[in-house]
C-alpha positions as CSV (number, residue, x, y, z in Angstrom):
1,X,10.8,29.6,51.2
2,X,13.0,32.0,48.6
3,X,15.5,29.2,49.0
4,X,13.1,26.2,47.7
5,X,12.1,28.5,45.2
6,X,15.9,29.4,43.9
7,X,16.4,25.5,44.1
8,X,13.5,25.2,41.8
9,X,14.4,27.7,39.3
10,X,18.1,26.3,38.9
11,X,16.7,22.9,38.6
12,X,14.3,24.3,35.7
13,X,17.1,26.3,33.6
14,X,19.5,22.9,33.8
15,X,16.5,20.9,32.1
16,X,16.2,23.2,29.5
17,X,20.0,23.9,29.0
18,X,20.9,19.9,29.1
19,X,17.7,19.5,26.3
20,X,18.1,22.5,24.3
21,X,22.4,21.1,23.7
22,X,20.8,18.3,23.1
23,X,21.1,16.8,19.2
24,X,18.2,15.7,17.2
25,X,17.9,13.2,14.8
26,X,15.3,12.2,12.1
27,X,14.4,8.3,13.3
28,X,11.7,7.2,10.6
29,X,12.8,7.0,7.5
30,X,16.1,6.8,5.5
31,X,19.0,8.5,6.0
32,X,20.0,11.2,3.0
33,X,22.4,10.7,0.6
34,X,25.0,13.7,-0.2
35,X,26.3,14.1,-4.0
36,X,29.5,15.9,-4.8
37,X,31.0,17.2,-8.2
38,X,33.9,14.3,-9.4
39,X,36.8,16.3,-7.8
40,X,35.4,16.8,-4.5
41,X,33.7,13.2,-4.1
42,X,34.4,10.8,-1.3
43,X,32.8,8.2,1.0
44,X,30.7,10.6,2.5
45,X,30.0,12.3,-0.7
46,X,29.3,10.5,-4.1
47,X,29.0,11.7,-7.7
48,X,27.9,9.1,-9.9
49,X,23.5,9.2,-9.7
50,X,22.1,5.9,-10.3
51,X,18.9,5.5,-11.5
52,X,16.8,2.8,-11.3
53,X,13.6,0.9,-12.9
54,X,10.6,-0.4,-11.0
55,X,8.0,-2.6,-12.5
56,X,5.7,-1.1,-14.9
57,X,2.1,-1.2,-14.2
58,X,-1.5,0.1,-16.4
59,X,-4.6,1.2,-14.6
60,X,-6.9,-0.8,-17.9
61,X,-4.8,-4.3,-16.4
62,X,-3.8,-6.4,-13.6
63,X,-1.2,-7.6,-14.9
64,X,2.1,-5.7,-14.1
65,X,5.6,-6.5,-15.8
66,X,9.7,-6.6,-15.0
67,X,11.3,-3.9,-16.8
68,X,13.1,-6.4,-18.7
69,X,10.3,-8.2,-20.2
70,X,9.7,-5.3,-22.1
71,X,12.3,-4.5,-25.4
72,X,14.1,-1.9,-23.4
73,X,17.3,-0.3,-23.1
74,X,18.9,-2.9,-20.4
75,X,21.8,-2.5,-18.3
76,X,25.1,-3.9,-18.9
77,X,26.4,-4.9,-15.4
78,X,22.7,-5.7,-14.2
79,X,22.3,-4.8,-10.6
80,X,18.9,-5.9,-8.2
81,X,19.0,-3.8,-4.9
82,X,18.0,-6.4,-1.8
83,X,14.0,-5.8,-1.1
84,X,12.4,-7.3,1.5
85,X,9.7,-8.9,2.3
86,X,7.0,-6.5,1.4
87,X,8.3,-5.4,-1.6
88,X,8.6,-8.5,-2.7
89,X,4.5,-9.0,-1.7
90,X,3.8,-5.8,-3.5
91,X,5.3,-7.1,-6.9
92,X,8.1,-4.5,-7.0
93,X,11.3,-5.4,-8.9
94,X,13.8,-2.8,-8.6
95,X,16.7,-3.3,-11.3
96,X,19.9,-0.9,-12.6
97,X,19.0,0.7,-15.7
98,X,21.6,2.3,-18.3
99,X,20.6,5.8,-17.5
100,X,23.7,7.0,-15.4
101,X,24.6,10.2,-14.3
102,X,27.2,12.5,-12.9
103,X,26.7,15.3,-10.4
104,X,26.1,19.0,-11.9
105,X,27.2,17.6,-14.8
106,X,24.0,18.9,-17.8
107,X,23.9,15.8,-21.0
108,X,21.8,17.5,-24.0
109,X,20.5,14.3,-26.2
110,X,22.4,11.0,-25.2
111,X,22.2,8.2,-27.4
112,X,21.2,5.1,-24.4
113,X,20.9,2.3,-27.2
114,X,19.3,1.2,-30.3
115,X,16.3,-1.6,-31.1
116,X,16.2,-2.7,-34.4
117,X,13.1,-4.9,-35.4
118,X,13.4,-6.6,-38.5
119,X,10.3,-7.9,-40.9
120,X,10.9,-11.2,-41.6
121,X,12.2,-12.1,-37.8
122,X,9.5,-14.1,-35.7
123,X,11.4,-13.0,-32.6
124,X,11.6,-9.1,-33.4
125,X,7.9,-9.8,-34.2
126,X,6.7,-11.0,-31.1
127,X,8.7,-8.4,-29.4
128,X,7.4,-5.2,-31.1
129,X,3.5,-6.8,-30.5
130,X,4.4,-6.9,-26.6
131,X,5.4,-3.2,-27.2
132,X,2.0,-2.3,-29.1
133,X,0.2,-3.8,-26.4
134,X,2.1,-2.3,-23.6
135,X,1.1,1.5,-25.6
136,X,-2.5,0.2,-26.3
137,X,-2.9,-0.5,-22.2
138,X,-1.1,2.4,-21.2
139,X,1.9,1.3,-19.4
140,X,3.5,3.1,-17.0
141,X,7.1,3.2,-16.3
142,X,8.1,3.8,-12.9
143,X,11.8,5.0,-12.7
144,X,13.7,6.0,-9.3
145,X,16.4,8.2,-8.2
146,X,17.9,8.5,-4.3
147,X,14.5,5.9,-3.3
148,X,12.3,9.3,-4.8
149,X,10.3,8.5,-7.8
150,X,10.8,10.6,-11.1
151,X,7.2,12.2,-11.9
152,X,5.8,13.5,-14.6
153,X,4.4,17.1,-14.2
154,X,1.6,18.3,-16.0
155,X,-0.9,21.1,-15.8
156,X,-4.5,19.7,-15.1
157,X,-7.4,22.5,-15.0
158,X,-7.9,25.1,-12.4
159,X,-4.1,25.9,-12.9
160,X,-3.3,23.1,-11.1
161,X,-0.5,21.2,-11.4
162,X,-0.7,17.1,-11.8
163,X,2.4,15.3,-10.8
164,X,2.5,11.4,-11.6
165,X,5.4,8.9,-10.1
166,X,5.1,7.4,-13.6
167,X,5.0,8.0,-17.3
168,X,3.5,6.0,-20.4
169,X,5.4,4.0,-22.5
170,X,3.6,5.5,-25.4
171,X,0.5,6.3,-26.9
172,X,-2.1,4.9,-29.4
173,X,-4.3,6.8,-31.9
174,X,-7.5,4.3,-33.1
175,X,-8.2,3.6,-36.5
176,X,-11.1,5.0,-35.9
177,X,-8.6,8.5,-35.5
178,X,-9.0,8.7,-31.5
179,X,-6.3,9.3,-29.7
180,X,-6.0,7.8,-26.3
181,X,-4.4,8.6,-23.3
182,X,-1.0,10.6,-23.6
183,X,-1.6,10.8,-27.3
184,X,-3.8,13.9,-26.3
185,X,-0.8,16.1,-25.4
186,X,0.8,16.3,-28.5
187,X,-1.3,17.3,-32.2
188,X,1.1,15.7,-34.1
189,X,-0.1,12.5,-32.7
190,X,-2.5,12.6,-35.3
191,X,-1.8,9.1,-37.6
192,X,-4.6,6.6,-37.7
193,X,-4.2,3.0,-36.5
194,X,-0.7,4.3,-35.5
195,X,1.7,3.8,-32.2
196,X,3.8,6.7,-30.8
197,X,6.4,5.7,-28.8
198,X,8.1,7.9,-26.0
199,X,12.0,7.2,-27.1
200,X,13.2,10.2,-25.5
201,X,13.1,11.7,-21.6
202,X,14.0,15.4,-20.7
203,X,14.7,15.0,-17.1
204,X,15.4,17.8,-14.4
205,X,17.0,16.7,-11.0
206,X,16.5,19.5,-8.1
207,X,19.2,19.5,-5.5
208,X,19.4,21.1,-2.2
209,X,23.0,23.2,-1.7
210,X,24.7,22.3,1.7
211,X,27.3,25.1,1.4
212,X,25.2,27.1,3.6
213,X,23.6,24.2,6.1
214,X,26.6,22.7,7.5
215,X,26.9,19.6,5.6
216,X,28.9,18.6,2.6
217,X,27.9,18.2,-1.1
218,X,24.2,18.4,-1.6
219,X,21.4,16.3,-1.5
220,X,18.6,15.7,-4.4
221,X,15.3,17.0,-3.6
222,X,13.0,16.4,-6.6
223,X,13.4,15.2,-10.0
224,X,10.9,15.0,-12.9
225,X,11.1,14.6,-16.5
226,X,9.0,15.0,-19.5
227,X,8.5,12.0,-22.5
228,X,8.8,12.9,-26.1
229,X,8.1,10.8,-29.0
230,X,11.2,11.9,-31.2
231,X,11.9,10.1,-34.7
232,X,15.7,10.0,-34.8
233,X,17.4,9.6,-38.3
234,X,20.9,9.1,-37.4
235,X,21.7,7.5,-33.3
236,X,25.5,8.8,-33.6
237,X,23.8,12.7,-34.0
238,X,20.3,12.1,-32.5
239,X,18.4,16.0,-32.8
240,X,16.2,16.4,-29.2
241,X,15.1,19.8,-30.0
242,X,12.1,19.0,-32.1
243,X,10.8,17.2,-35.2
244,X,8.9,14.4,-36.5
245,X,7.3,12.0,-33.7
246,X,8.4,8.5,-33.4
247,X,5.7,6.4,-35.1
248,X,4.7,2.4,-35.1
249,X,2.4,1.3,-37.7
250,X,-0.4,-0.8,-36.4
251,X,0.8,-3.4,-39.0
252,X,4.4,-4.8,-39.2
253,X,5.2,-4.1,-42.4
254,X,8.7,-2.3,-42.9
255,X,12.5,-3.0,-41.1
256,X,12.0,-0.3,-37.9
257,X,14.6,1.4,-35.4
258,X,13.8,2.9,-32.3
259,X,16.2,5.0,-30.7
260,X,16.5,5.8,-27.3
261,X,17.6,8.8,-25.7
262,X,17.7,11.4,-22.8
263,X,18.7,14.7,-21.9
264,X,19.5,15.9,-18.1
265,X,19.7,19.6,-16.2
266,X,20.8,20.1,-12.6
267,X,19.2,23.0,-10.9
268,X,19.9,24.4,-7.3
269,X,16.9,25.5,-4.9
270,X,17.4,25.8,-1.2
271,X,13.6,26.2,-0.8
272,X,13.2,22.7,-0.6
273,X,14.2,21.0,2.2
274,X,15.6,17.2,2.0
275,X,12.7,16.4,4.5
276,X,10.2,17.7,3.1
277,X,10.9,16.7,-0.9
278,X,7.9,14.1,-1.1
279,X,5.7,17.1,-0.6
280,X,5.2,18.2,-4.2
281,X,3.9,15.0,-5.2
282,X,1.9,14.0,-2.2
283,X,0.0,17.4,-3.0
284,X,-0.5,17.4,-6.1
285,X,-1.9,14.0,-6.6
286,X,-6.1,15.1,-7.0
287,X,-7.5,12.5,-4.8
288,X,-6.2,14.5,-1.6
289,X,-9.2,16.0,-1.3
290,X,-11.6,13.7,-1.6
291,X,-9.5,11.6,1.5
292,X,-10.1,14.7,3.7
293,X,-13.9,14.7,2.0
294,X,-13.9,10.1,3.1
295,X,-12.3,10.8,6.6
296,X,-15.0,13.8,7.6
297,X,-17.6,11.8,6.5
298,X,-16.8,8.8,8.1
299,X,-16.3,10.6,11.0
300,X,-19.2,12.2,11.0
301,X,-21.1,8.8,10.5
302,X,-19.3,7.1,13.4
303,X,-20.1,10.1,15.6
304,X,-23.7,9.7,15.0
305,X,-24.2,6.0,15.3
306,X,-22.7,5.8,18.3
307,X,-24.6,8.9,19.8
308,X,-27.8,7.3,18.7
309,X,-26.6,3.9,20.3
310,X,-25.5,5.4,23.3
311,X,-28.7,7.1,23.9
312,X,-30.5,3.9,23.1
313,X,-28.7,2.0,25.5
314,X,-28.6,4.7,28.4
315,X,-32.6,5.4,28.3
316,X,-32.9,1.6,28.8
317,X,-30.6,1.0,31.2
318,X,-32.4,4.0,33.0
319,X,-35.6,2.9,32.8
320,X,-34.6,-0.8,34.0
321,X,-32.7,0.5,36.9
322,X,-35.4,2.9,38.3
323,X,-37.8,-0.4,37.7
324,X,-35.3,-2.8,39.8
325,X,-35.4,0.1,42.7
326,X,-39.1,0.1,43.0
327,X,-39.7,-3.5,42.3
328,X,-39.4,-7.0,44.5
329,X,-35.8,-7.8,44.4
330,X,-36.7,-11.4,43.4
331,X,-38.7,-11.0,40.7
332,X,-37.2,-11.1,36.8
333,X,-37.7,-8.6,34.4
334,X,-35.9,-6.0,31.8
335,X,-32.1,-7.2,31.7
336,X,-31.9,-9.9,34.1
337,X,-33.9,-11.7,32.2
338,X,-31.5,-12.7,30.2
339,X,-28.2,-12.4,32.9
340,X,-28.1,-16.6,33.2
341,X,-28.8,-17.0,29.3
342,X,-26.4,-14.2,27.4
343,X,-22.9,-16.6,27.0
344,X,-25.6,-20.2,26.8
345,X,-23.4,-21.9,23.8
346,X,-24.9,-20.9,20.4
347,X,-25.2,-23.6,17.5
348,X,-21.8,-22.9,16.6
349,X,-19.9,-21.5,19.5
350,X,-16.5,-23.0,17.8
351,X,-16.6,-21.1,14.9
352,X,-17.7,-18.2,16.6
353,X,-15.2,-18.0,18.7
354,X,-12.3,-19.2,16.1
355,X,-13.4,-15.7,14.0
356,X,-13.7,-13.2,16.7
357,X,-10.0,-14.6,17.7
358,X,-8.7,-14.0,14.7
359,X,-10.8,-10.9,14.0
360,X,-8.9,-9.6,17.4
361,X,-5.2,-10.7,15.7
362,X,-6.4,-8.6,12.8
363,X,-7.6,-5.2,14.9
364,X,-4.2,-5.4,16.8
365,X,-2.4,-5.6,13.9
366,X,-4.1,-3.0,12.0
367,X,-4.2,-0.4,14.8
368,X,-0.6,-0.5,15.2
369,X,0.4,-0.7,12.0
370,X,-1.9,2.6,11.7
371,X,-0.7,3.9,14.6
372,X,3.4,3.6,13.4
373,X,2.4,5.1,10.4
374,X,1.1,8.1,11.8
375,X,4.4,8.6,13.4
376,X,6.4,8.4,10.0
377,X,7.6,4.7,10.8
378,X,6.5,3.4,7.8
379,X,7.0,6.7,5.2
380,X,6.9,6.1,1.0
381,X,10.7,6.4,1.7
382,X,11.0,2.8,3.0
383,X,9.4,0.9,0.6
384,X,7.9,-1.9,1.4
385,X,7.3,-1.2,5.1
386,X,3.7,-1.0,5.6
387,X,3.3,-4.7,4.6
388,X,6.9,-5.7,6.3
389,X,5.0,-4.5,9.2
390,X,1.7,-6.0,9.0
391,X,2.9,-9.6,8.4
392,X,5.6,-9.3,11.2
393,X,2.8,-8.0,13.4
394,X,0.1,-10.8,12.1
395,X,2.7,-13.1,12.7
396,X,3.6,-11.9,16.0
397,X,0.1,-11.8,17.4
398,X,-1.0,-15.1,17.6
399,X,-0.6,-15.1,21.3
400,X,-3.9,-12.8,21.6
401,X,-5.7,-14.6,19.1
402,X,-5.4,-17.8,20.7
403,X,-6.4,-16.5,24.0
404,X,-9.5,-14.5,23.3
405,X,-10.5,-17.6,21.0
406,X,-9.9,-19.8,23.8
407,X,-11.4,-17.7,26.9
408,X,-14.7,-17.5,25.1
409,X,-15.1,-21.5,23.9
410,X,-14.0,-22.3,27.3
411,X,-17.5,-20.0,28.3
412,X,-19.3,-21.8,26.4
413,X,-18.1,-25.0,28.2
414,X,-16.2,-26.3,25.2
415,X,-13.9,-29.3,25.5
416,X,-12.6,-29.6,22.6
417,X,-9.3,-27.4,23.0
418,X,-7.2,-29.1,20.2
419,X,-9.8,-28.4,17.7
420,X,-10.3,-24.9,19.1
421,X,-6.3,-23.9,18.9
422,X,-5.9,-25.6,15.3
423,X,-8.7,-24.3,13.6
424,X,-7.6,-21.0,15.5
425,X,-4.5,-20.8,13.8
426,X,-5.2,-22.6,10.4
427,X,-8.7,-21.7,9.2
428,X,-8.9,-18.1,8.6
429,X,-4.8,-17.7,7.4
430,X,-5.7,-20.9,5.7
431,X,-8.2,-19.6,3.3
432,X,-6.3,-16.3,2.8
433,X,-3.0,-18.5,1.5
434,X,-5.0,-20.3,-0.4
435,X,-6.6,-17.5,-2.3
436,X,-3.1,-15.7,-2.4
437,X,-1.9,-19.2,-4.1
438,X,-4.0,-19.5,-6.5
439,X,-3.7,-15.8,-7.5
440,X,0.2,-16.3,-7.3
441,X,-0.3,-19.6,-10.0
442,X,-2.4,-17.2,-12.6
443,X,0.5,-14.5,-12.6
444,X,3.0,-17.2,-12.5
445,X,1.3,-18.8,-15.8
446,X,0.6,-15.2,-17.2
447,X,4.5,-14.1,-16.5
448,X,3.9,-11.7,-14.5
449,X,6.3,-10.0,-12.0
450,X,3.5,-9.6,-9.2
451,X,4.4,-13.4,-9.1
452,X,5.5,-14.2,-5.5
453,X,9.0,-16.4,-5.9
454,X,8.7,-20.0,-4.1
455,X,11.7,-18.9,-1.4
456,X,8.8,-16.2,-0.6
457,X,6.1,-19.0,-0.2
458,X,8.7,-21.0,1.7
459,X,9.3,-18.1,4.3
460,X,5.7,-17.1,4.8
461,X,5.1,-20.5,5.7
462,X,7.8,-21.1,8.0
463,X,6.8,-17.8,9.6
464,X,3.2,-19.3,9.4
465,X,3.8,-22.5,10.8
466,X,7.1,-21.4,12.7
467,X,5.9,-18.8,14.6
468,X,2.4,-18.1,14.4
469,X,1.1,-21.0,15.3
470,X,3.1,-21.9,18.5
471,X,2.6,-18.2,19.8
472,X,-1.7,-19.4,19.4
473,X,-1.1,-22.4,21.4
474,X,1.0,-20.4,23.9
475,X,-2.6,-18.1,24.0
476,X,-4.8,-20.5,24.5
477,X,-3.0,-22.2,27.2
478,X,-4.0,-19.7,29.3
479,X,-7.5,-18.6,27.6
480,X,-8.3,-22.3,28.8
481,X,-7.1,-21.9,32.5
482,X,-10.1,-19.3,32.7
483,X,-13.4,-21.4,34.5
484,X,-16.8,-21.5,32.6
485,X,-19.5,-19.2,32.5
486,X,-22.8,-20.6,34.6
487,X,-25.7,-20.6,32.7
488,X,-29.4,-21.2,33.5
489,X,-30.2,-24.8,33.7
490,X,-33.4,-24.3,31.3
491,X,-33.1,-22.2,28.8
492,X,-35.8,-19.5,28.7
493,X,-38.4,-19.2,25.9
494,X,-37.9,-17.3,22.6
495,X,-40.9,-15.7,21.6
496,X,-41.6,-15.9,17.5
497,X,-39.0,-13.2,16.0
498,X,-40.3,-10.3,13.8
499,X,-38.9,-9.7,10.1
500,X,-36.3,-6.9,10.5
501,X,-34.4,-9.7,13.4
502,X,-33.9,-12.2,11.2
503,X,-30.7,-12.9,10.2
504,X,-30.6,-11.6,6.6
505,X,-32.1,-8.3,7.1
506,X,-30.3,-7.9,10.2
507,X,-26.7,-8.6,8.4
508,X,-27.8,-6.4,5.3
509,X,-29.1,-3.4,7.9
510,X,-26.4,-4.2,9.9
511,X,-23.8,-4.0,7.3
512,X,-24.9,-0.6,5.3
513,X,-23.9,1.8,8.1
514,X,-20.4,0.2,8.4
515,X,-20.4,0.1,4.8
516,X,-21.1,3.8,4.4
517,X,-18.0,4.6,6.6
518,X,-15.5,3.0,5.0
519,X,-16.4,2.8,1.4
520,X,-14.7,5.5,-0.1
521,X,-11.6,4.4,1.4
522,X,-12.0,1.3,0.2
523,X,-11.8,2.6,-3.3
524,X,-8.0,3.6,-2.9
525,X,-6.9,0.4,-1.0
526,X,-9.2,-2.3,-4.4
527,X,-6.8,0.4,-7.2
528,X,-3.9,-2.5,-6.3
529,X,-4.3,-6.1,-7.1
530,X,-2.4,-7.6,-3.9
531,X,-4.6,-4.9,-1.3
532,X,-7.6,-6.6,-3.4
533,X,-6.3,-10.3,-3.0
534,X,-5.9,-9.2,0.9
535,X,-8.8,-7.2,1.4
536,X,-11.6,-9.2,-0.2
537,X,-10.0,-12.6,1.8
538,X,-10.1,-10.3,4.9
539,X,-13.8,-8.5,4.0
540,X,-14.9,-12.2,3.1
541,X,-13.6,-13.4,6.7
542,X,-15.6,-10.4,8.4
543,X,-18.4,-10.8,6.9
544,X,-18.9,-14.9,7.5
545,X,-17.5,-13.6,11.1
546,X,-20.5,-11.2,11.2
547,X,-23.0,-13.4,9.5
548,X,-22.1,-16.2,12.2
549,X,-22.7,-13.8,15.2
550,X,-26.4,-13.3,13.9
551,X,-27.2,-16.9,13.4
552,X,-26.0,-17.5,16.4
């Protein structure tokens, strides 16, 4: 017995030696990037910081822009990074910007380049109007460094502190004398009918030391800045330090220069860990809260609903079982009533069944896309993975769509598989594309860069047509192997329905409680235009879904 229990105890201490030499590794995500000073650089460690330019968006439109449309410094020996395919869906165009840096290396007020707008030139004209109206919608530019965003830190009240993965282009004060937006931060931002644009950044990058961590170089851990409005006199000595704001008349009516600088400051802090560097901003945004508030009280409403169902559904089946036991085994009543009449074909069985396959393509792919997000699959860090997934996932679950859609019509006793399968695969995706196309053609007209690219089109249809659609007929070829339901030869009487079973007052009663639970979340997912092309097509889909299974 002491033996076996020797044996066990050596077989226990060489699983936890053989795990605890084992080395661990950080799968999600990217892998970080070590800087070096210019003498001690290498292929493992680089000095030169590149930062780049993201699309720039405004809350008050839903229009967002390339960085380049826009009368901006632009970069000599342009560079686009490869993005793929969600990136692309979300409107982002990531370009190299002029604003270069060098590791540890402070730059106090750097001249980046001059824009000169002259009176009498059409073209300077029309540029400095798309300016003003940029500053008059609140623009935001979003700016990147190591694939983390530069934010804008600000206190809010409660001695909070607000940190935004953007800053404004500029301001606008009214001719009425308001001042909107950022023009708020500043008093000297005080000019009627007058533009104040932010020509100058302060930024601070944070890096971690790996002196002491067993790596080489260091790796960047935050970086923010802070816009100014600066009025700059002469661009080979531009003066950062303070003075008169940078100011655009609301008329064009004088030759104007805007000159655009930066400053930069490298600070060490250990405190901060390379893992854990998207923390800062992920708690300071102010809508944190309210998420925890959404997902208790959705909980909480789930929770209940089903409770009160459950109870519904147990006291009957209770009720109806203790009948059966005391009754004549042949006679009808309570549920099997209704045993030989529950899957009788409804007046559109086809549809029916088309929308609860695709609704099941839809809950597949949303769970697991959910579910590798929890696990840190699909982190801010790799941009443009959520929606990467989610197509890949749509794409790849035809198979189930095309079976659940085909095992109930076959129920019914439908013959008409072709129809089934096509209408399976094309409807629903049908409608969505089409929205998403005409959507695409109004920001194509309007110049937008949320504009999806034809190749894009091209491949969303070959992965449409390509993939999807074979992987439903594969589905359905066994969904229709599956015999028929029998149902009762007569159908059994209906008695005259009340008001509250009707199918209007059951969808809208039907529909509140769902509603309720997932409304607030809702709010977050309609801020972006695509998740509102997706999610009203989708919402739209449901509801017809659900408004079919009560006419039915």
């Amino acid at each position: 017995m002491r033996r076996h229990i020797h044996q066990d105890l050596l077989l226990c201490f060489a699983i936890v030696s053989y795990f605890s030499s084992c080395s661990a590794f950080y799968l999600p995500g990217l892998a970080p990037v070590s800087f070096c000073e210019p003498d001690k650089s290498g292929e493992d460690c680089q000095s030169e910081i590149q930062l780049f330019v993201n699309r720039l968006d405004s809350v008050e439109s839903v229009l967002p822009y390339e960085y380049e449309v826009f009368d901006f410094c632009k970069d000599v020996k342009e560079s686009r990074p490869s993005e793929n395919l969600g990136q692309v869906l979300f409107g982002e165009r990531i370009e190299s910007s002029p604003y270069k840096f060098i590791f540890k290396q402070d730059v106090q007020c750097k001249t980046v380049c001059t824009r000169s707008y002259k009176k009498g030139s059409k073209e300077d004209a029309t540029k400095l109007d798309f300016l003003k109206m940029g500053m008059q919608l609140n623009y935001q530019h979003h700016w990147i460094i190591d694939n983390m965003p530069l934010t804008w830190c600000y206190d809010v009240e409660d001695g909070l502190k607000y940190c935004n993965p953007g800053f404004p282009i500029g301001c606008l004060v009214t001719k009425e004398g308001r001042a909107k937006d950022a023009c708020v931060i500043n008093a000297a931002f005080n000019r009627k009918d007058t533009f104040y644009v932010f020509n100058h950044v302060d930024i601070r990058i944070t890096y971690h030391s790996g002196a002491t961590e067993g790596w080489r170089g260091a790796r960047l851990v935050a970086a923010t800045l802070e816009p100014k409005s600066l009025n700059q006199v002469d661009e080979k000595k531009p003066n950062c330090r303070g003075g008169p704001p940078m100011e655009v008349s609301g008329e064009f009516k004088n030759d104007l220069s805007i000159v655009y600088t930066y400053s930069v400051t490298f600070e060490e802090n250990n405190s901060i860990k390379w893992a854990s560097r998207w923390d800062y901003i992920l708690v300071s945004m102010p809508h944190t809260n309210i998420q925890w508030f959404s997902i208790m009280n959705s909980l909480v409403i789930v929770l209940f609903l089903s409770g009160m169902v459950a109870m519904i559904m147990l006291r009957t089946l209770h009720k109806d079982i203790a009948r059966y036991n005391q009754e004549d085994a042949q006679e009808e009543s309570g549920w099997k009533q209704v045993h030989g009449d529950v899957f009788r074909p409804p007046r559109k069985g086809m549809l029916l069944s088309v929308f609860l396959g695709q609704g099941t393509q839809i809950f597949i792919m949303t769970f697991i896309t959910l579910f590798l997000a929890c696990l840190g699959f699909l982190s801010p860090a790799n941009r443009g993975a959520l929606m990467t997934c989610a197509v890949v996932l749509w794409v790849l679950l035809g198979t189930p769509a095309g079976y659940v859609s085909a095992r109930l019509y076959k129920t019914f006793g439908g013959e008409k598989w072709k129809t089934n399968v096509l209408l399976t695969a094309l409807l629903c995706p049908g409608i969505v594309f089409a929205d998403f196309f005409l959507m695409n053609l109004i920001l194509w007209v309007e110049g937008s860069s949320a504009a999806i690219p034809f190749g894009t089109l091209v491949a969303i249809l070959a992965l449409w047509f390509g993939i999807s659609v074979p992987l439903t007929f594969v589905g359905a070829y066994f969904g229709f192997k599956k015999p028929p339901v029998r149902t009762n030869q007569i159908p059994r009487q209906i008695p005259e329905q009340s008001f509250f079973t009707k199918p209007i007052p059951g969808i809208v009663m039907g529909g509140i409680l769902p509603f309720g639970c997932i409304f607030i979340q809702l709010f977050f997912i309609l801020n972006s235009i695509w998740y509102l092309c997706i999610a009203f097509c989708l919402i739209s889909q449901n509801s017809r879904r659900f408004q079919l299974f009560h006419t039915c």
